[in-house]
N, C-alpha and C positions, 0 to 999 in steps of 0.2 A: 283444506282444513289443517288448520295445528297437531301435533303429537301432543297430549297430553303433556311430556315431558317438557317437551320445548315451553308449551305455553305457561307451564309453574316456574321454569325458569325464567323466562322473562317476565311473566308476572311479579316476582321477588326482585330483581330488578327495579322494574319501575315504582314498587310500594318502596326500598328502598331509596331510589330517585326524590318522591315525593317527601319521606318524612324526612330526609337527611338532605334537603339542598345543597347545603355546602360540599358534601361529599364529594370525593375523587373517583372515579371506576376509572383506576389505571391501570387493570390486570381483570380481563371477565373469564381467560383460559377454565379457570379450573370449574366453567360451567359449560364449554364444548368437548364432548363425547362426540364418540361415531354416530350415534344415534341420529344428536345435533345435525352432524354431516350428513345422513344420509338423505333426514326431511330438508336440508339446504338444496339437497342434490335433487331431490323431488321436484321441488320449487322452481328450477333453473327449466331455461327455455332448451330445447333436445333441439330446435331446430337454426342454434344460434349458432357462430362460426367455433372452429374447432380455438382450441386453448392456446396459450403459447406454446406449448410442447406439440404442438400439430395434431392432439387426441381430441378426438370426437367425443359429444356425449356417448355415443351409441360402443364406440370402445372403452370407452372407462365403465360403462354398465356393465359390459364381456366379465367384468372383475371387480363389482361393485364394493361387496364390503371387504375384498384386500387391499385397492384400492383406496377405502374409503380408511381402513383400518391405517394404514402408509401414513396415506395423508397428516393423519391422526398423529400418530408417533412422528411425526416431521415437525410440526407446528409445535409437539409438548415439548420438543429439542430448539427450536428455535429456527428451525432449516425448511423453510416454505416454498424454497426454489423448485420448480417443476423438474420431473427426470425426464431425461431425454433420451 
């Protein structure tokens, strides 16, 4: 099930979609929060192969929302390269 949050945001989203066809979404950043992250991270299969950086789900949970929080400040910089 959806967070609340996530769902009013993509809700707003696709009402915009609809009434604004022509529209551009060439920038949705400033509607991913950690939050966002963490119901992604929810979502994601735990028993799928580990990341390019070699970390497991079950290790990046050890430090979810620091982790998640990183992630976060990585992407609002532009910088989505996994650490290694």
């Amino acid at each position: 099930m959806r967070s609340p949050i996530v769902s009013t945001k993509l809700q707003q989203i696709a009402e915009q979609a609809v009434s604004e066809p022509d529209r551009v979404f060439n920038n949705l950043m400033y509607l991913v929060d950690v939050d966002f992250l963490k119901e992604a991270y929810q979502r994601t299969r735990k028993d799928a192969a580990p990341g390019i950086n070699g970390v497991t789900a079950e290790q990046y949970a050890e430090n979810l929302d620091g982790n998640l929080q990183a992630l976060h400040d990585r992407m609002r910089k532009g910088s989505t390269e996994p650490l290694l």
